[in-house]
C-alpha positions as CSV (number, residue, x, y, z in Angstrom):
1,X,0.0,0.0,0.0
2,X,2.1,3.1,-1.2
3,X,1.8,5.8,-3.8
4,X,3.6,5.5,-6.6
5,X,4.8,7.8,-9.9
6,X,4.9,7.1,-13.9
7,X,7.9,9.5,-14.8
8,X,9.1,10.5,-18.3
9,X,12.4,11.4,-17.9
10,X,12.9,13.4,-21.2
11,X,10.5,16.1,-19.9
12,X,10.8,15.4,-16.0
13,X,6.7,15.2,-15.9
14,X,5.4,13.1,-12.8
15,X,2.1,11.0,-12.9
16,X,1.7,10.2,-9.4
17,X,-1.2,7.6,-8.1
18,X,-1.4,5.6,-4.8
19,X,-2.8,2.0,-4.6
20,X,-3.6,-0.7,-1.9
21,X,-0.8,-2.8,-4.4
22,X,1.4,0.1,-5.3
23,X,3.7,-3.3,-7.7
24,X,0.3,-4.0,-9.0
25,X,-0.7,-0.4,-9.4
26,X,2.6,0.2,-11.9
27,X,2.1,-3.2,-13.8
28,X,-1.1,-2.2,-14.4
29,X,-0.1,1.8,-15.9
30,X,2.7,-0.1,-17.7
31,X,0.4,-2.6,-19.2
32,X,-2.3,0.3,-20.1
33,X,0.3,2.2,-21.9
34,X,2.0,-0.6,-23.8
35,X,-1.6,-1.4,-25.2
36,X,-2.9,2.3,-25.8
37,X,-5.6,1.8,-23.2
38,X,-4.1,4.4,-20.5
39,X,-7.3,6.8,-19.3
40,X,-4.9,9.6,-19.1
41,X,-4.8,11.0,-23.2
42,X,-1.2,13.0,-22.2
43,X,0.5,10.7,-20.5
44,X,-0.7,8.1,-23.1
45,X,0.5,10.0,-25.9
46,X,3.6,11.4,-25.1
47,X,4.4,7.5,-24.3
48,X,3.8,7.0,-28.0
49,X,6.1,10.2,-28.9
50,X,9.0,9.3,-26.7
51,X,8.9,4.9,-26.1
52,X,9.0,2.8,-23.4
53,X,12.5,4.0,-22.3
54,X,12.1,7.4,-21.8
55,X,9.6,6.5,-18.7
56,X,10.6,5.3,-15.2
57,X,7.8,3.3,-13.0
58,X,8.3,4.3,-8.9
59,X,7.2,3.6,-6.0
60,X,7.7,7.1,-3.7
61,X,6.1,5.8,0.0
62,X,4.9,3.0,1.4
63,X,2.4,3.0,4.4
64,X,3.1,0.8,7.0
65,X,0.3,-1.6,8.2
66,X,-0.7,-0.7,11.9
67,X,-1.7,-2.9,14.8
68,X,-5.1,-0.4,15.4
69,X,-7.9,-1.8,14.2
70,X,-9.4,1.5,14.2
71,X,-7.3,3.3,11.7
72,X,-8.7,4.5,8.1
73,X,-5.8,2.9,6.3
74,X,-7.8,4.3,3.1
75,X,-7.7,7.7,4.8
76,X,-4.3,7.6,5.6
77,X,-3.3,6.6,2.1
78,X,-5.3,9.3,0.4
79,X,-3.3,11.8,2.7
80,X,0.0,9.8,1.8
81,X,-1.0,10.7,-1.9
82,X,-2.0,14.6,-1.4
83,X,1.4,14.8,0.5
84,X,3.5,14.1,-2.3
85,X,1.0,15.2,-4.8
86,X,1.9,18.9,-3.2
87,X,5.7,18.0,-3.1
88,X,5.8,17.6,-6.5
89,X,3.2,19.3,-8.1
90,X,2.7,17.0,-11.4
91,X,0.2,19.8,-12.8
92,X,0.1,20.9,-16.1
93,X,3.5,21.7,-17.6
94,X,5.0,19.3,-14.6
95,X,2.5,16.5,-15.1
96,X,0.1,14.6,-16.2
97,X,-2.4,14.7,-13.2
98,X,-5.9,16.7,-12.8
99,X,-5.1,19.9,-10.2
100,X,-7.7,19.3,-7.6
101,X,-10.3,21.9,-7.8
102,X,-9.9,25.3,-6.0
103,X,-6.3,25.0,-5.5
């Protein structure tokens, strides 16, 4: 359980997702762009511009499991995700994700 990014390293632009599987989160994007299928129309076409190799798959945090019972591990992922989604601002020009509204 982790967030994870898609980056093309020719143009240093971030796509940055979390996931309950971060390893099957990135074999999934992989898999999606390989077959034309990704739901993002940028990130899908600049893989088609610049290949396979110009794109690193990474996992940036994983959230440890806790003993409590209690705790929103969903919550606490989604806040895992806006953390680094506000470190590294993958936003137009910088990235591929959607800018949350009002911000």
């Amino acid at each position: 359980m982790g967030v994870f990014r898609v980056l093309n390293k020719v143009d240093q632009k971030s796509f940055v997702g979390s996931s309950v599987d971060v390893r099957a989160a990135l074999n999934r994007q992989r898999f999606q762009l390989t077959g034309g299928l990704h739901p993002n129309p940028a990130l899908q076409a600049d893989w088609e511009r610049l290949g396979p190799e110009a794109f690193d798959f990474e996992t940036l945090d994983l959230l440890k499991p806790v003993e409590d019972s209690e705790a929103d591990l969903a919550e606490e992922l989604k806040v895992l995700e806006t953390l680094w989604l506000e470190k590294l601002t993958p936003y137009g020009e910088r990235g591929y994700n959607t800018r949350p509204a009002g911000k």
